[in-house]
MARBA-3410 file (N, C-alpha, C, O; in Angstrom, 1 decimal):
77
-20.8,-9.6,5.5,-20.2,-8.8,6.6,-21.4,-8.2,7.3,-22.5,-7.9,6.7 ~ -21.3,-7.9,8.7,-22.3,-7.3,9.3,-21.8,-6.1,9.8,-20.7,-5.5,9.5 ~ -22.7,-5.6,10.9,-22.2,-4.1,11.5,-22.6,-4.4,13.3,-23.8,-4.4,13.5 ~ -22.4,-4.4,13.7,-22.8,-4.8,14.8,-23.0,-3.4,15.9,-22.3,-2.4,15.6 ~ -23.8,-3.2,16.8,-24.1,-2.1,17.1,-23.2,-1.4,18.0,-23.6,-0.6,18.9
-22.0,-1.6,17.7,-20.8,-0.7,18.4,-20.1,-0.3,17.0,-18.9,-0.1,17.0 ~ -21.0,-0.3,15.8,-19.8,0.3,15.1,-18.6,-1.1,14.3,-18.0,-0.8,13.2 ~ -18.4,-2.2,14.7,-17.5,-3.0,14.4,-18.2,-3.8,13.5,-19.4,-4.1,13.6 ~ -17.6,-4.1,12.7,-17.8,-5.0,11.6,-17.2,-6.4,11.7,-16.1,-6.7,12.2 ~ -18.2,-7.5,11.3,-17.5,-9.1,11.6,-18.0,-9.4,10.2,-18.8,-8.7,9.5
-17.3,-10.9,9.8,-17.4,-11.5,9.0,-16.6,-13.3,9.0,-15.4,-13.6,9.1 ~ -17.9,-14.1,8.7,-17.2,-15.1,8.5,-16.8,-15.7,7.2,-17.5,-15.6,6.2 ~ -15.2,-16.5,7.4,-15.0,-16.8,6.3,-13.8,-18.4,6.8,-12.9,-18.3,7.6 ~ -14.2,-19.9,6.0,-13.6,-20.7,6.4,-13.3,-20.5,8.2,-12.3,-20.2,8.8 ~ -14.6,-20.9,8.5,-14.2,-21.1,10.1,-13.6,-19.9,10.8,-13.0,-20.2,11.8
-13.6,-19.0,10.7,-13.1,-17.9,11.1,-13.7,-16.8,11.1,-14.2,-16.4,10.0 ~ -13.9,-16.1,12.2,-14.9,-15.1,12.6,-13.8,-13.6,12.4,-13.0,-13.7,13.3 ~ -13.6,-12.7,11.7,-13.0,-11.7,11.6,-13.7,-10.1,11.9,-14.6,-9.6,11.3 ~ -12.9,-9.5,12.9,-13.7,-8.6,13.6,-13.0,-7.4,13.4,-12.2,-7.0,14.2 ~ -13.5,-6.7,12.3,-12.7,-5.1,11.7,-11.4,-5.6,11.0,-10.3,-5.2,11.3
-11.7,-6.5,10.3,-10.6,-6.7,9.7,-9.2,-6.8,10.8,-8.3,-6.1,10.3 ~ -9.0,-7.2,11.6,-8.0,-6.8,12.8,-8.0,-8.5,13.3,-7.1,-9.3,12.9 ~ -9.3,-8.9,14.5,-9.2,-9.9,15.4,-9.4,-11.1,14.7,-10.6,-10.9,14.3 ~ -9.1,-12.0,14.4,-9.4,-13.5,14.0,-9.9,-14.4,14.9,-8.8,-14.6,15.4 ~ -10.5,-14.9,15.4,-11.5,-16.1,16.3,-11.8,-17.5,15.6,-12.3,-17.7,14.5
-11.4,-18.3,16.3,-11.5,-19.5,15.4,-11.5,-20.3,16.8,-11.0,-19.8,17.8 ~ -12.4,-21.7,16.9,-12.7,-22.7,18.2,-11.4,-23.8,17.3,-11.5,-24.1,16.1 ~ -10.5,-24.3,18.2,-9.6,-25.0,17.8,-10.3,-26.7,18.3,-11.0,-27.0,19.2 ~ -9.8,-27.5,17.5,-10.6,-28.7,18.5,-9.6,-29.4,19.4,-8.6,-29.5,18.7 ~ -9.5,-30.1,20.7,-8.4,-30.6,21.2,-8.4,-31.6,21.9,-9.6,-31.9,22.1
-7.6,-32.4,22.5,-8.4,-33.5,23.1,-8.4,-33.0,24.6,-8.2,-31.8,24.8 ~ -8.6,-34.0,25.8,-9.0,-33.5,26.8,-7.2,-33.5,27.6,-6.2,-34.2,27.3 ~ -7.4,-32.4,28.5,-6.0,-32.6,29.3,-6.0,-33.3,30.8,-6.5,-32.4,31.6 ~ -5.6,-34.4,31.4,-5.9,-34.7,33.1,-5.5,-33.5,33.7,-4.5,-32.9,33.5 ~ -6.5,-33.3,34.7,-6.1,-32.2,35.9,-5.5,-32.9,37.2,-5.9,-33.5,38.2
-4.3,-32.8,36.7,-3.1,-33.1,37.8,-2.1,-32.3,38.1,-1.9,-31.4,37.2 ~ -1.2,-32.3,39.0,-0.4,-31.3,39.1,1.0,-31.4,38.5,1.9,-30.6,38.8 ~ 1.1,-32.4,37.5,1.8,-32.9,36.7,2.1,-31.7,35.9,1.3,-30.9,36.0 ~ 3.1,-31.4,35.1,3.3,-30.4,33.8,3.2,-31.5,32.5,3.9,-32.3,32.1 ~ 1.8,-30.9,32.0,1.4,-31.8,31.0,1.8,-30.5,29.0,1.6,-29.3,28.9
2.4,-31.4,27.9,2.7,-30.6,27.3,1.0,-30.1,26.5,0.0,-30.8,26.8 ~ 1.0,-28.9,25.5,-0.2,-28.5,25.2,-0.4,-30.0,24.1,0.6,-30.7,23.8 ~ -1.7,-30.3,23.6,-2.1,-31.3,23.4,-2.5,-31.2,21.9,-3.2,-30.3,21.5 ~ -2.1,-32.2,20.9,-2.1,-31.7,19.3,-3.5,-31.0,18.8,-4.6,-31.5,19.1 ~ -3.4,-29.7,18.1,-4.4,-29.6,17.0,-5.1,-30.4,16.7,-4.4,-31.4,16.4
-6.2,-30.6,16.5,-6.8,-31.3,15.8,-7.9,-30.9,14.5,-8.7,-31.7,14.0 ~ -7.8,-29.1,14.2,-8.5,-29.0,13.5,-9.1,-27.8,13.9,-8.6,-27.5,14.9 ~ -10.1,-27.0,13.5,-10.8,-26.0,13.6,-12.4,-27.1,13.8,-12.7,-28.2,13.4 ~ -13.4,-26.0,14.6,-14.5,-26.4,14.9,-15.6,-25.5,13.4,-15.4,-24.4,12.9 ~ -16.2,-26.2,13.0,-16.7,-25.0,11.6,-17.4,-25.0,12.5,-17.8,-25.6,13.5
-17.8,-23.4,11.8,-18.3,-22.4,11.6,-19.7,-22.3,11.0,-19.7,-22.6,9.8 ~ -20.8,-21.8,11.6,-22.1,-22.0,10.7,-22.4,-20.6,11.2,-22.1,-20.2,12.3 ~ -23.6,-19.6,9.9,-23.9,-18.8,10.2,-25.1,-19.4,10.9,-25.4,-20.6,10.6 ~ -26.1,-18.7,12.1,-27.5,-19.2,12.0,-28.3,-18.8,11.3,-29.1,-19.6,11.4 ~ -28.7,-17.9,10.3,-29.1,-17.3,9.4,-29.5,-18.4,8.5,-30.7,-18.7,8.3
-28.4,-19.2,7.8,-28.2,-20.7,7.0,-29.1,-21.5,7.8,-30.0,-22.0,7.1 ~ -29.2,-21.8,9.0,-30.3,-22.7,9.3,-31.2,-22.4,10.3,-31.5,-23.0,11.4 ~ -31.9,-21.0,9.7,-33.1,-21.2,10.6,-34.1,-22.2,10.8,-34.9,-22.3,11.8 ~ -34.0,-22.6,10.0,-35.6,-23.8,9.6,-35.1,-24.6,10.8,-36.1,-24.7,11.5 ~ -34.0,-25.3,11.4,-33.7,-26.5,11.7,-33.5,-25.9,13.3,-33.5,-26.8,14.1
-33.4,-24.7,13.7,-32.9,-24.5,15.1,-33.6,-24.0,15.8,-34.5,-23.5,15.2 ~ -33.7,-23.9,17.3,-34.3,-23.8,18.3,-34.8,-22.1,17.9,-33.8,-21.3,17.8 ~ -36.2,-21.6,17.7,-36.4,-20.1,17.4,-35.4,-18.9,18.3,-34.9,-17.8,17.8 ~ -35.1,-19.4,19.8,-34.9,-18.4,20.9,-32.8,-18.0,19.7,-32.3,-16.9,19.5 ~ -32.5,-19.4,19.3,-31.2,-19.5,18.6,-31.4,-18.1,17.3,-30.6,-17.2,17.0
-32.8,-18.4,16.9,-32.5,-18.3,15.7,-32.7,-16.0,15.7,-32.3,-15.1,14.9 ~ -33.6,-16.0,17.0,-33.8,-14.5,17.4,-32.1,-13.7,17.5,-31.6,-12.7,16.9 ~ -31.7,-14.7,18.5,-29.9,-13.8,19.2,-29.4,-14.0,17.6,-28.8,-12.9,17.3 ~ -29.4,-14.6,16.7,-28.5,-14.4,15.2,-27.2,-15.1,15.2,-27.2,-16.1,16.0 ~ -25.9,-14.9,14.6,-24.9,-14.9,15.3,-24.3,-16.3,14.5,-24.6,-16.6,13.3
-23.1,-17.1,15.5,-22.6,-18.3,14.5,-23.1,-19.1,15.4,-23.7,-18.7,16.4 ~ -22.6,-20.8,15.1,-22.6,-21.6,16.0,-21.7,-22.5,15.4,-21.4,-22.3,14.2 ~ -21.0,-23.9,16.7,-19.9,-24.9,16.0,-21.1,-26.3,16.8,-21.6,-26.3,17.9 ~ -21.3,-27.1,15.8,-21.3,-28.5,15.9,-20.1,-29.0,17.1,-18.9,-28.8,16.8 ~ -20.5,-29.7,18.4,-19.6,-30.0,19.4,-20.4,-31.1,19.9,-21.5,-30.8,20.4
-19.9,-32.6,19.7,-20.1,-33.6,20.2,-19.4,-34.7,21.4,-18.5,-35.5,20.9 ~ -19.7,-34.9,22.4,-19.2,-35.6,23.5,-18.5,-36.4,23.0,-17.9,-37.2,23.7
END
């Protein structure tokens, strides 16, 4: 758990960023939707994006990443 400097407390746990025990945040993964004026329905789940602290890999990440702290998701084209 951390404290962040307003006072609020976060914590990750299984992909999920929890903020004072209250807000849940999670990156859903999905596929792409066409921009038409069509009514298209919402597009299946496909999973959560994990969750990494940067802390866990500093050795491997860009320094400027590794100063802001914080999480990051693996996201590939």
């Amino acid at each position: 758990m951390s404290k962040l400097e307003s006072g609020m407390s976060c914590t990750l746990k299984d992909d999920t960023i929890t903020v004072n025990d209250d807000l849940k945040i999670s990156f859903r993964r999905t596929v792409r939707v066409p921009d038409i004026s069509e009514t298209n329905y919402l597009p299946p789940n496909l999973g959560a994006f994990p969750l990494e602290a940067v802390s866990q890999h500093s050795a491997r990440l860009p320094k400027a990443m590794v100063v802001k702290s914080g999480v990051f998701f693996p996201m590939y084209r």
